[in-house]
C-alpha positions as CSV (number, residue, x, y, z in Angstrom):
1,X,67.9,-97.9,-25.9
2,X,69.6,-99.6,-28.7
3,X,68.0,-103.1,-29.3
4,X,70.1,-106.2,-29.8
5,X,67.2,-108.8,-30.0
6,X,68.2,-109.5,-33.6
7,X,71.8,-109.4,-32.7
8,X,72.5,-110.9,-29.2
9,X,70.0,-114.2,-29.5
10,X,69.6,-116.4,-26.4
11,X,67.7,-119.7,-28.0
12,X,69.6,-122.4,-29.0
13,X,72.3,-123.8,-26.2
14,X,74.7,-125.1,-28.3
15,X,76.9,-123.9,-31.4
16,X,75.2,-126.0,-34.1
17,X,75.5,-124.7,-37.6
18,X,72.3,-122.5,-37.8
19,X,73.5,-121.0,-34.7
20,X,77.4,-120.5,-35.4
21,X,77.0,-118.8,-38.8
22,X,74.2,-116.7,-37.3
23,X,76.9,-114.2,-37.4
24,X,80.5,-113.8,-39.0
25,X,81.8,-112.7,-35.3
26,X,80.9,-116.3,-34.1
27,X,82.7,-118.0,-37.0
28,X,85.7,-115.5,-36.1
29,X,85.8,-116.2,-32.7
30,X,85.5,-120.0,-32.4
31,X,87.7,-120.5,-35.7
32,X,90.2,-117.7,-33.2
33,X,90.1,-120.6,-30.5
34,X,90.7,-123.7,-32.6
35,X,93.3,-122.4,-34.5
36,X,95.5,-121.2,-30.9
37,X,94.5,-123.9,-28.8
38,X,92.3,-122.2,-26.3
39,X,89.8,-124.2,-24.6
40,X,85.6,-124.6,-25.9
41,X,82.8,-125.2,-23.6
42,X,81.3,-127.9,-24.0
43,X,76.9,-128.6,-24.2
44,X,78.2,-131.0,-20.7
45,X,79.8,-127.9,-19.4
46,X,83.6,-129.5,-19.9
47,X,86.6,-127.4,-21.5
48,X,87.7,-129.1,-24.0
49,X,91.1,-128.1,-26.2
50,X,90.6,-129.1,-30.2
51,X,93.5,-130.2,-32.5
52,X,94.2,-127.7,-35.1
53,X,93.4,-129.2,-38.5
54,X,93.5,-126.1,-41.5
55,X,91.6,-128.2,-43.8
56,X,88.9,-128.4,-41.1
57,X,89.4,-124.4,-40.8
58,X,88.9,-123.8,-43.9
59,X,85.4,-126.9,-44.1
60,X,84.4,-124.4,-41.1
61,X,85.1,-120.8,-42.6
62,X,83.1,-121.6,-46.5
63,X,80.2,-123.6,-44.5
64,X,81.3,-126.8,-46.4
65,X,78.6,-129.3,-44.6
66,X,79.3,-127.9,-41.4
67,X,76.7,-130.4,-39.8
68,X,79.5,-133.3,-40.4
69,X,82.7,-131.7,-39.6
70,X,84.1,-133.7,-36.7
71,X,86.4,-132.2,-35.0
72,X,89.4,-133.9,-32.8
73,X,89.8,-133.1,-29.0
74,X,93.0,-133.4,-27.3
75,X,91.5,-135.9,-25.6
76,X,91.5,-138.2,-28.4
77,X,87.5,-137.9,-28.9
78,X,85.8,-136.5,-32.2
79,X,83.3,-133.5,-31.3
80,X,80.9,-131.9,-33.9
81,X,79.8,-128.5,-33.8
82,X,77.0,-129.1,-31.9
83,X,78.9,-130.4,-29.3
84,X,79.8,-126.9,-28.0
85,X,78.0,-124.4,-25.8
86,X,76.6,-121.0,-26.9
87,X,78.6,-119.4,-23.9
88,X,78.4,-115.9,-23.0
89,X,81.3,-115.1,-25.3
90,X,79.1,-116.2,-28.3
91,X,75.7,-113.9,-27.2
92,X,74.1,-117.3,-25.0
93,X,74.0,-117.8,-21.4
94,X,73.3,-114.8,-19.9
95,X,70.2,-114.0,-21.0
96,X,68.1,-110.6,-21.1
97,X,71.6,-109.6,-19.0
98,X,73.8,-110.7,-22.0
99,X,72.3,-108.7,-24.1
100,X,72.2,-105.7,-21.7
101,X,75.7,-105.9,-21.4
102,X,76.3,-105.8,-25.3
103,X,74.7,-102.9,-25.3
104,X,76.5,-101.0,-23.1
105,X,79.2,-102.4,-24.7
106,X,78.5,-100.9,-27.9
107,X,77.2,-97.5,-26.9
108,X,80.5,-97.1,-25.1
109,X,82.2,-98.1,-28.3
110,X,80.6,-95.8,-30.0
111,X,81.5,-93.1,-27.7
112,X,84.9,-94.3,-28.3
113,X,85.4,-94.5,-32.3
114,X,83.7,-91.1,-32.2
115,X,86.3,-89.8,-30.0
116,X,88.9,-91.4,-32.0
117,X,87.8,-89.8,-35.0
118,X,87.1,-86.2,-34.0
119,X,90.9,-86.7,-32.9
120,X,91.6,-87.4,-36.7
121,X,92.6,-90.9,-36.3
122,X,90.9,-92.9,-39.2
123,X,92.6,-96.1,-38.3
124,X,91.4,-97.0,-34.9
125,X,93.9,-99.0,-33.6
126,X,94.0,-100.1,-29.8
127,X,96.3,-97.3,-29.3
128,X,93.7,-94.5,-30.9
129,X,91.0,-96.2,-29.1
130,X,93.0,-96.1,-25.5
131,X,94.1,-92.9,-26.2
132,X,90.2,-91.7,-27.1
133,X,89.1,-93.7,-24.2
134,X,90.5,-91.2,-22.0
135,X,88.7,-88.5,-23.4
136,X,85.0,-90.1,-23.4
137,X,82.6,-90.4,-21.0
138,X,81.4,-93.8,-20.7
139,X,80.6,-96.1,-18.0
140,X,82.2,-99.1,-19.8
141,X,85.7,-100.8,-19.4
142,X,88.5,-100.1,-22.4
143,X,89.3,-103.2,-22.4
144,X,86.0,-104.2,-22.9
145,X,85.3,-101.9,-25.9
146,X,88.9,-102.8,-27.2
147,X,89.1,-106.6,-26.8
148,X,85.3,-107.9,-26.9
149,X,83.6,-105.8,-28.9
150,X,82.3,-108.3,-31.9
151,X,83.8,-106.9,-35.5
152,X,79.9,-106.3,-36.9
153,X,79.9,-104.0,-34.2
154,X,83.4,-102.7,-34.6
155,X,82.2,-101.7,-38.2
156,X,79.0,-100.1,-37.0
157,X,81.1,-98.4,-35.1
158,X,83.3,-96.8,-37.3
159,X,80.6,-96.0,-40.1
160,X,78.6,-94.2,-37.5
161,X,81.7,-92.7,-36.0
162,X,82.2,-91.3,-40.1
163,X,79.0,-90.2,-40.4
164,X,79.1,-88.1,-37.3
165,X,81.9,-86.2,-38.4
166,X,80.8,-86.0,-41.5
167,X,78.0,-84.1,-40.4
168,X,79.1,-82.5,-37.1
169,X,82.8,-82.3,-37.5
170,X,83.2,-78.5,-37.2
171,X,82.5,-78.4,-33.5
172,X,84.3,-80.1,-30.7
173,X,82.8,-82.7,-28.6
174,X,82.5,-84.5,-25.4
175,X,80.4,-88.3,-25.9
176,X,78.6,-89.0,-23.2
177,X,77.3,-92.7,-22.1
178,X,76.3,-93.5,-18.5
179,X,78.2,-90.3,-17.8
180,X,77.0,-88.0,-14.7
181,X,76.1,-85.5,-17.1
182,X,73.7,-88.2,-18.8
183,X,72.4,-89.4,-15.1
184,X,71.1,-85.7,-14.7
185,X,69.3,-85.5,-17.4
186,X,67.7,-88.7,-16.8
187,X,66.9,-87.6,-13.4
188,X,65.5,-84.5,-14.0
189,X,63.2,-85.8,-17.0
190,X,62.3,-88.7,-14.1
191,X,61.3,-85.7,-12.0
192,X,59.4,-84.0,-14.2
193,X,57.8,-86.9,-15.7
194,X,56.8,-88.1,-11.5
195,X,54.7,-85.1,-11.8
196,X,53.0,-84.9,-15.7
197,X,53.4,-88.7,-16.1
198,X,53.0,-88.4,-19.5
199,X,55.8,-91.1,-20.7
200,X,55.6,-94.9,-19.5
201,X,59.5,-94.7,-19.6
202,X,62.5,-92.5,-20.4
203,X,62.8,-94.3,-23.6
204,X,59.7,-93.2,-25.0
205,X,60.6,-89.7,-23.9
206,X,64.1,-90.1,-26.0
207,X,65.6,-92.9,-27.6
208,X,69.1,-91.6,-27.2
209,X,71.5,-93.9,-26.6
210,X,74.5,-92.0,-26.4
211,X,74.9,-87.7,-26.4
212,X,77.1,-85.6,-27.9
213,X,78.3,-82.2,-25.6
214,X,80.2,-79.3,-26.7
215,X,82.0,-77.2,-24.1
216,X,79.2,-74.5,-24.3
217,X,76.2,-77.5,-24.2
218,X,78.0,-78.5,-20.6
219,X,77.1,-75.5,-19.2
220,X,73.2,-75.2,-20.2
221,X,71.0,-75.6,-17.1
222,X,68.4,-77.9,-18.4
223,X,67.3,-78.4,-14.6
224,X,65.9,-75.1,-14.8
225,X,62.9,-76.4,-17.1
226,X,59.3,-76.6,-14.9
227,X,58.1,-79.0,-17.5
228,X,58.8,-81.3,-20.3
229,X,57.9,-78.9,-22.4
230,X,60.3,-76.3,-21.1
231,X,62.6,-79.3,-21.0
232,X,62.4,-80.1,-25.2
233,X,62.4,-76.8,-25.8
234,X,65.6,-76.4,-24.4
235,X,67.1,-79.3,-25.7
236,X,65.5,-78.4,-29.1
237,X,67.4,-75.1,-28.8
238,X,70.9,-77.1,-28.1
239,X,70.7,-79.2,-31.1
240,X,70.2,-76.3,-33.5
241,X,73.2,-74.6,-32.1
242,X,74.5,-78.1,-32.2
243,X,75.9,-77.7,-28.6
244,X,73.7,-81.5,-27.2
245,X,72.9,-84.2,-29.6
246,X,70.8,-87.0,-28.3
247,X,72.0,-90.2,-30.5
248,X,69.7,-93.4,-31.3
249,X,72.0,-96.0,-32.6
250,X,70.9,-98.8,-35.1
251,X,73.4,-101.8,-36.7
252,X,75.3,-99.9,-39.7
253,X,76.3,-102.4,-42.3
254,X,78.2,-100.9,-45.4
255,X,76.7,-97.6,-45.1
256,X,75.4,-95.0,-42.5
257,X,72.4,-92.7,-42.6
258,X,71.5,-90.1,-40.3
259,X,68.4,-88.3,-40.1
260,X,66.8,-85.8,-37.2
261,X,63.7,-86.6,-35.3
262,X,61.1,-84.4,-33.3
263,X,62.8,-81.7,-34.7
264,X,60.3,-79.4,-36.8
265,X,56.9,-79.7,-37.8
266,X,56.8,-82.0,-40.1
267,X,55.6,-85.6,-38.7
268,X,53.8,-87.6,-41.0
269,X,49.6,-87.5,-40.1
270,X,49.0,-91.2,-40.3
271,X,45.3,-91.8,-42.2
272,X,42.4,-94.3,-40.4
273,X,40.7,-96.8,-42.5
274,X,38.8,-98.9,-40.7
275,X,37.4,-100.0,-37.3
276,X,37.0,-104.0,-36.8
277,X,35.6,-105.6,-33.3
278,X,37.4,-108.7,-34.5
279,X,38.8,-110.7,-37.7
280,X,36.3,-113.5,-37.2
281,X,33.7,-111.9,-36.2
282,X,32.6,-110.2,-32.6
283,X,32.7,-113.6,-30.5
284,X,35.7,-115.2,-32.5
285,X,38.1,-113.5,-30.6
286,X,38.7,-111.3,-27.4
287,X,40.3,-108.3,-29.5
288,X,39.8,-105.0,-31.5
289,X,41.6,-103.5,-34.3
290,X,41.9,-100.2,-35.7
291,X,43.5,-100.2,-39.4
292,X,45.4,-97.7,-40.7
293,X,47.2,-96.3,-44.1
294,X,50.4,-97.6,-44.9
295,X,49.6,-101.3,-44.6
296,X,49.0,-101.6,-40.8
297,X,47.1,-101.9,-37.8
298,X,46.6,-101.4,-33.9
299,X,45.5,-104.7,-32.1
300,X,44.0,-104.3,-29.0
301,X,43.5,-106.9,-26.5
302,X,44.7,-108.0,-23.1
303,X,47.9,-109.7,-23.0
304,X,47.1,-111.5,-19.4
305,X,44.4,-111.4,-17.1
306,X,45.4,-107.8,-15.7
307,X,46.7,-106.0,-18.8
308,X,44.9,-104.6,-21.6
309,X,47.6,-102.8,-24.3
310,X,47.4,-102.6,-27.9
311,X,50.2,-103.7,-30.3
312,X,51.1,-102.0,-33.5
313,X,51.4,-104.1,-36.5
314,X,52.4,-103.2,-39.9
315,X,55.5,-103.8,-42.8
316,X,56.2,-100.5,-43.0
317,X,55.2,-99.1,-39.5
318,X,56.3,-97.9,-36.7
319,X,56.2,-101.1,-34.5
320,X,55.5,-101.3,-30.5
321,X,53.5,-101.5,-28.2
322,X,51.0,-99.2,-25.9
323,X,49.5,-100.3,-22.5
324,X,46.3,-99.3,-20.7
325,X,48.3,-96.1,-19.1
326,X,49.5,-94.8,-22.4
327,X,46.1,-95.1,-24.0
328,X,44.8,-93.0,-21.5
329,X,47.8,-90.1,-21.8
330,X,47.1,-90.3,-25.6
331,X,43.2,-89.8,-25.1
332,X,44.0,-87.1,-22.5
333,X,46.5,-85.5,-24.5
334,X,44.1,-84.9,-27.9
335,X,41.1,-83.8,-25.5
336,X,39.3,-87.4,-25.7
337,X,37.5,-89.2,-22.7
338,X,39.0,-91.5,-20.5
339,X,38.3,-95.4,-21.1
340,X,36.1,-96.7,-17.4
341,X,39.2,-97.3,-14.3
342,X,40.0,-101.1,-14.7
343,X,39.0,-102.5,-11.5
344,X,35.3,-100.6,-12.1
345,X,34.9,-102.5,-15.0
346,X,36.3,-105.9,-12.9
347,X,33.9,-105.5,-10.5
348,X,31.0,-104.6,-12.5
349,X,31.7,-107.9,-14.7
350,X,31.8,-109.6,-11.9
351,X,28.6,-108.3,-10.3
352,X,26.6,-108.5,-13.6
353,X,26.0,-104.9,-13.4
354,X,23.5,-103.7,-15.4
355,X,24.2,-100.0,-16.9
356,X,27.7,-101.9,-18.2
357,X,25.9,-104.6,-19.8
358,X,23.6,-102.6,-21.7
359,X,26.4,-100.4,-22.5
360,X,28.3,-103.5,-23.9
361,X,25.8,-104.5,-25.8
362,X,24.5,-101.1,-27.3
363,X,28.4,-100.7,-28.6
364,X,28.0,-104.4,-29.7
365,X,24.7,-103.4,-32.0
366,X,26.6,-100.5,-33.4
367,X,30.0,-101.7,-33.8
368,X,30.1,-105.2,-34.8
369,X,30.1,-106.1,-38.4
370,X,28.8,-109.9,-37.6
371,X,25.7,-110.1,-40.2
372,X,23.3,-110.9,-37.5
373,X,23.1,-110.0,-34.2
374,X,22.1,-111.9,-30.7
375,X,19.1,-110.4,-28.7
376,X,20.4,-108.8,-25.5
377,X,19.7,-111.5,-23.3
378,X,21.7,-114.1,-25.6
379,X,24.4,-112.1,-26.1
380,X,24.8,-111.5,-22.4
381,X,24.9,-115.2,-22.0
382,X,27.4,-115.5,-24.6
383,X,29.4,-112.9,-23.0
384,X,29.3,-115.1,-19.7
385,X,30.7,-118.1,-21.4
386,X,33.3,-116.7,-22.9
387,X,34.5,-115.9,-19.6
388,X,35.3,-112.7,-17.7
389,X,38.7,-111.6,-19.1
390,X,37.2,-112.0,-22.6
391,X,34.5,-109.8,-21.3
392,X,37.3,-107.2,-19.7
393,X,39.0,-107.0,-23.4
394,X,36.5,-106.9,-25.4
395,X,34.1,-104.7,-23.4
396,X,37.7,-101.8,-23.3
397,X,38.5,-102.6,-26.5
398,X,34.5,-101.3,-27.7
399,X,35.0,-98.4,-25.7
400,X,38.0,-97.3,-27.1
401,X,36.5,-97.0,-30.9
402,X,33.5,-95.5,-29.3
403,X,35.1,-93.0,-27.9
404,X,37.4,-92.1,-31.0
405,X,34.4,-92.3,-33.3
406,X,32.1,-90.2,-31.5
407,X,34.8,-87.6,-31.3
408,X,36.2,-88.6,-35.1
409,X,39.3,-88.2,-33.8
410,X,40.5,-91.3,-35.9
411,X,43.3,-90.1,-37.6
412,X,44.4,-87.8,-34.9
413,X,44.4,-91.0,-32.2
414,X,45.8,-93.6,-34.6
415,X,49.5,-91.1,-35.3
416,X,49.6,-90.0,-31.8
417,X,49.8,-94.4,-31.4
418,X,52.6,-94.4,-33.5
419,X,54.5,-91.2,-32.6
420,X,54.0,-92.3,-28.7
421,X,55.5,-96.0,-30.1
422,X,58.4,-94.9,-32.0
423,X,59.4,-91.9,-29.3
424,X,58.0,-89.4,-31.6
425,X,55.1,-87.8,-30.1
426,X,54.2,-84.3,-29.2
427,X,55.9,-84.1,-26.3
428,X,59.4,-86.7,-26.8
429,X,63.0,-84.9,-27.2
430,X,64.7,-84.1,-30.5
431,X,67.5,-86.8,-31.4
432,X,69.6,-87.8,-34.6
433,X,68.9,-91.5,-35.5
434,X,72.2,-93.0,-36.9
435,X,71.5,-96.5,-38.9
């Protein structure tokens, strides 16, 4: 799904100058209002109309102390900036559903100034775009994609719909978002995935955001694949006949790149450096780590009581994150052990159980770098004070390098991680990435 956490931002309640000139739509759109008289929300949930000034325009449009620019209501009363509400309309007050409705909003839109273009209209004016609108398959409103779409996203919009042509123009196509064509894909893959339950989520299975169809890629019968396997293969197939293209859609600014993923043989192996059983030392913290080339690592940990995952970390990785389920696919899927069923491991905690603690504290004497070591029976009372769910973490955590050691399967775990995080493992579809 295309991410908009850097884009639609729900902290800050009001419109104060390190929130307004966040982005150049915001400006636009409350300089829009106070130059035609349309009402602002204020932070005491009031409309309030402004009295246009240009020179205050023009204070507000080159961020000339923006923190002291009083503004004059109707009402006779002086408001600053941070007078006004981050409504909706400026990417606040809706929340996780704000930003799921930008989304849609500008995967429709790219449906949209695709559609425009492939009908060789480089302008994209509202009467392209209601025109194109017609001939897409979205599940958003034209006016919607016309009228609210914000103009960084407008641009995105038009470089990737230029870069798509540019690199698939010869072939007609049908774009796809929340169509009924998309919903069977999904459904199927859901199907499929019910029985091999090999993804946490359709999104690690594809990052598509949006597809492209040709008349002949309409007609393939992807429901006929037993697997997802049979299920890539097919889809493979469709993108080198160009007939389906899954799309992944990032924020273009200036320029547009597009490159295809899961699509050959060539995904980077990803090299293991180093175990650690914690940066300050074994009882300094309840995590594991697991460092890797390119200037990253893998911390495990759990993240609550219940929840054990590991988070990729790293300038130049691959970033997400990997619970307790998709640790165990990835073991399962290179021929590794499974780490011991969570509620085993709670109860044998809980229970003092002895074959577990000496297990803990054989991978303890083998694994921690700490430059001396406890005696069992101290380190089992050191355990016990730091509490069970330190115990939990950091006994899973131990398990995990043993079992990737023993089998040194270190490099072969640590790039199935990151292909499983970035929707690039064995077994995920083929899509372009447009950014």
């Amino acid at each position: 799904m295309l991410s908009f956490k850097k884009h639609v931002l729900k902290e800050g309640a009001n419109l104060a100058p390190s929130e307004l000139y966040k982005y150049s739509w915001r400006v636009d759109l409350f300089l829009k209002k106070f130059k035609n008289g349309e009402p602002l929300t204020t932070t005491s949930k009031t409309d309030i109309v402004l009295s246009y000034d240009p020179e205050k325009e023009e204070a507000i449009r080159n961020k000339k102390d923006p923190a002291k620019i009083k503004l004059l209501g109707i009402d006779g009363k002086e408001y600053k900036l941070s007078d006004f509400a981050k409504t909706k309309e400026f990417g606040g007050g809706g929340g996780s559903g704000a930003g799921a409705e930008m989304t849609k909003l500008a995967e429709a839109a790219q449906c949209v100034y695709a559609t425009a273009r492939w009908m060789g209209k480089t302008d994209y004016s509202n009467e392209d775009l209601e025109t194109a609108y017609k001939l897409s398959r979205t599940d958003e409103l034209a006016g919607n994609i016309i009228n609210e779409l914000p103009k960084e996203w407008r641009d995105s919009s038009i470089l990737g719909a230029e870069k798509l042509f540019d690199t698939f123009g010869s072939k007609a196509y049908e774009f796809h978002r929340g169509s009924g064509w998309v919903e069977r894909l999904e459904k199927h893959f859901k199907k499929l995935n019910a029985k091999e339950r090999i993804f946490s989520n359709l999104n690690k299975w594809t990052p598509a955001d949006i597809y492209m169809v040709s008349a002949a890629g309409a007609s393939i019968k992807f429901e006929q694949a037993t697997n997802i396997q049979e299920l890539n293969n097919i889809l493979i197939k469709a993108l080198q006949t160009r007939d389906i293209i899954g799309v992944s859609l990032k924020l273009m600014k200036k320029t547009a790149k597009l490159t295809f993923e899961n699509f050959g043989n060539d995904k980077p192996v990803v090299k293991f450096e180093k175990f650690t059983t914690g940066t300050k030392g074994f009882f300094g913290g309840k995590d594991v780590y697991i460092h890797f080339t390119i200037n990253g690592k893998i911390q495990f940990r759990t993240f609550s009581a219940t929840t054990f995952q590991g988070e990729i970390k790293g300038k130049q990785a691959n970033q997400g994150k990997l619970s307790y389920g998709p640790i165990q696919t990835i073991l399962k899927s290179i021929g590794l052990p499974q780490l011991v069923p969570t509620t085993k491991l709670k109860k044998d905690i809980e229970n003092r159980h002895t074959e577990m603690l000496n297990h803990f504290f054989e991978m303890y004497t083998k694994y921690a770098s700490d430059p001396s070591k406890l005696s069992y029976a101290a380190f089992v009372d050191e355990c016990y004070k730091r509490g069970e769910d330190w115990m939990f973490s950091k006994y899973i955590g131990c398990e995990l390098i043993e079992i990737i050691k023993e089998k040194s399967a270190e490099d072969h775990f640590i790039t199935a991680c990151i292909q499983y995080a970035s929707s690039n493992s064995e077994l995920s579809a083929p899509f372009v990435k447009l950014q």
